[in-house]
C-alpha positions as CSV (number, residue, x, y, z in Angstrom):
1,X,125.7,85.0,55.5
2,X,123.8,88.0,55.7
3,X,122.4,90.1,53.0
4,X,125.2,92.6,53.8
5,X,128.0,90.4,54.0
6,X,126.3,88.9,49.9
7,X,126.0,92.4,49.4
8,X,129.9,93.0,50.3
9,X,131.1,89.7,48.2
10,X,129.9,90.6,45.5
11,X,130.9,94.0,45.2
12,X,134.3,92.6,45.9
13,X,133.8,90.2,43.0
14,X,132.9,93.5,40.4
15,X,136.0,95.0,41.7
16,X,138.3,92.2,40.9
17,X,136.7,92.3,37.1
18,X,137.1,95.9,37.2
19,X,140.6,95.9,37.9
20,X,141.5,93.0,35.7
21,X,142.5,90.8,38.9
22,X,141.9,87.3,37.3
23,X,144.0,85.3,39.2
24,X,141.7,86.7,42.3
25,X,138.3,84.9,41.0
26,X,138.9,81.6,43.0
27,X,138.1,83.9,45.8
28,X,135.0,84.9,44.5
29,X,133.6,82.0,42.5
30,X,133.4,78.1,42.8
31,X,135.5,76.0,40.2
32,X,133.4,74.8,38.4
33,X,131.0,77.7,38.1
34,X,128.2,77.1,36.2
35,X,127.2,80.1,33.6
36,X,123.6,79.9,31.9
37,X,123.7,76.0,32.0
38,X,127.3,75.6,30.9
39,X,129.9,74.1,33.4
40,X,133.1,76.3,33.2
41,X,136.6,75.4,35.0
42,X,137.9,78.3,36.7
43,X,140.5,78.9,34.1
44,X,137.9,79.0,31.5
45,X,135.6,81.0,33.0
46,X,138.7,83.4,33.8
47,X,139.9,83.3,30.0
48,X,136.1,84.4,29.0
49,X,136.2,87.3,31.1
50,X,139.6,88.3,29.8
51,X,138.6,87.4,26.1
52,X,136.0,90.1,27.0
53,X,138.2,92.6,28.7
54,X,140.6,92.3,25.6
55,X,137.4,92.8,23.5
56,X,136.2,96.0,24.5
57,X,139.6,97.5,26.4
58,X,137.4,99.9,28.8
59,X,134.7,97.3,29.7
60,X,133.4,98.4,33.6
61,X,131.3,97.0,35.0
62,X,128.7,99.3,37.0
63,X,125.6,98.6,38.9
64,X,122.3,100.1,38.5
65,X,120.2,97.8,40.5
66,X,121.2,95.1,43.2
67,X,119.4,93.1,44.7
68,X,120.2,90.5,47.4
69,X,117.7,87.5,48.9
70,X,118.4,84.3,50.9
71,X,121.6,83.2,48.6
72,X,121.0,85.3,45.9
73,X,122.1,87.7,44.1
74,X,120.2,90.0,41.1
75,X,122.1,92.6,39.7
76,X,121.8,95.4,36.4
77,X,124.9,96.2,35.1
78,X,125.4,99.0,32.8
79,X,128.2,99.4,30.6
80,X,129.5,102.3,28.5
81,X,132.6,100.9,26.2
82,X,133.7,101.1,23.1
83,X,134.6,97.5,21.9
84,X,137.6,97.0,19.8
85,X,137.1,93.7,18.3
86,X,134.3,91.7,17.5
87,X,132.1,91.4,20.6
88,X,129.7,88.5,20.9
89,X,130.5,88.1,17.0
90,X,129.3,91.6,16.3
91,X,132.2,93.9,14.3
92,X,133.1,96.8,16.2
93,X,132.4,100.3,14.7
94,X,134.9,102.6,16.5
95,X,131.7,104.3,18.0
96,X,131.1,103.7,21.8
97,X,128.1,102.1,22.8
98,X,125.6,101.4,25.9
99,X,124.1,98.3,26.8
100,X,122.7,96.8,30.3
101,X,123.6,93.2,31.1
102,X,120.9,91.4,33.7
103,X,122.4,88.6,36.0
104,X,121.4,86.5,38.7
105,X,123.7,84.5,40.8
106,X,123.4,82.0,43.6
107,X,126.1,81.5,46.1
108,X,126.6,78.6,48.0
109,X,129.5,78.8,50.9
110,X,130.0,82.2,50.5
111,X,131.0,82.1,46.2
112,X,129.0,82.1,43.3
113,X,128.0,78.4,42.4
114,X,125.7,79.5,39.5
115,X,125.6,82.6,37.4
116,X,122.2,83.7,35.0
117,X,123.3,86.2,32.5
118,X,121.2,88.1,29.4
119,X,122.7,90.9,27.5
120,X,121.1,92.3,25.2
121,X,122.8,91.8,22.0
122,X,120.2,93.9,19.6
123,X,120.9,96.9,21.4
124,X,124.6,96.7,20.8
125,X,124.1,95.6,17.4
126,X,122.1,98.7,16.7
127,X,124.9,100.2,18.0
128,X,127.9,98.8,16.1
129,X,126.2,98.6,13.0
130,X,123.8,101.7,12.9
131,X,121.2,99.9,11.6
């Protein structure tokens, strides 16, 4: 694949989590997909990103940065929610927050065999709780 068509996938694969389309991800990822170390079934790794779409309602995912190399994938999300329930064990304050999520992914066959992810959860502590 070319950088393009990477390029293309996953766009395709932000889409689907942006329009809720769950039952889609087999397209996009391998099942099992791994996720910072952890083996997840595709029906796991679907109900965590539902848990997190049920967690914070208007969760979008939106890139800032992308970058694509050999059969990987680096990306910046930004997202501007307002969770509704705990999020990552942090109450939620009714206030809407900001917070950037950095991920790299490798792809093997054309769908994401491995996913690296770091949010930064002080940031939307700091948020939720004000302090």
């Amino acid at each position: 694949m070319s950088p393009t068509d990477f390029e293309t996938r996953y766009r395709g694969y932000l889409t689907c989590l942006n329009e809720r389309r769950y039952g889609d991800l087999p397209e996009f990822a391998h099942d099992p997909v791994v996720h910072n170390g952890r083996s997840f079934a595709m029906a796991e790794f679907q109900g965590m990103l539902r848990r997190d779409a049920v967690e914070i309602p208007d969760l979008y995912y939106a890139i800032e940065q992308l970058v694509v190399q050999d059969d990987r994938v680096a990306c910046r999300i930004r997202f501007d929610c307002t969770p509704a329930a705990p999020f990552r064990g942090i109450e939620p304050s009714g206030r809407p927050i900001s917070f950037a999520e950095h991920v790299f992914y490798r792809y093997r066959d054309g769908r994401i065999a491995e996913i690296w992810s770091m949010i930064d959860l002080d940031a939307v502590r700091e948020q939720l709780q004000g302090s």
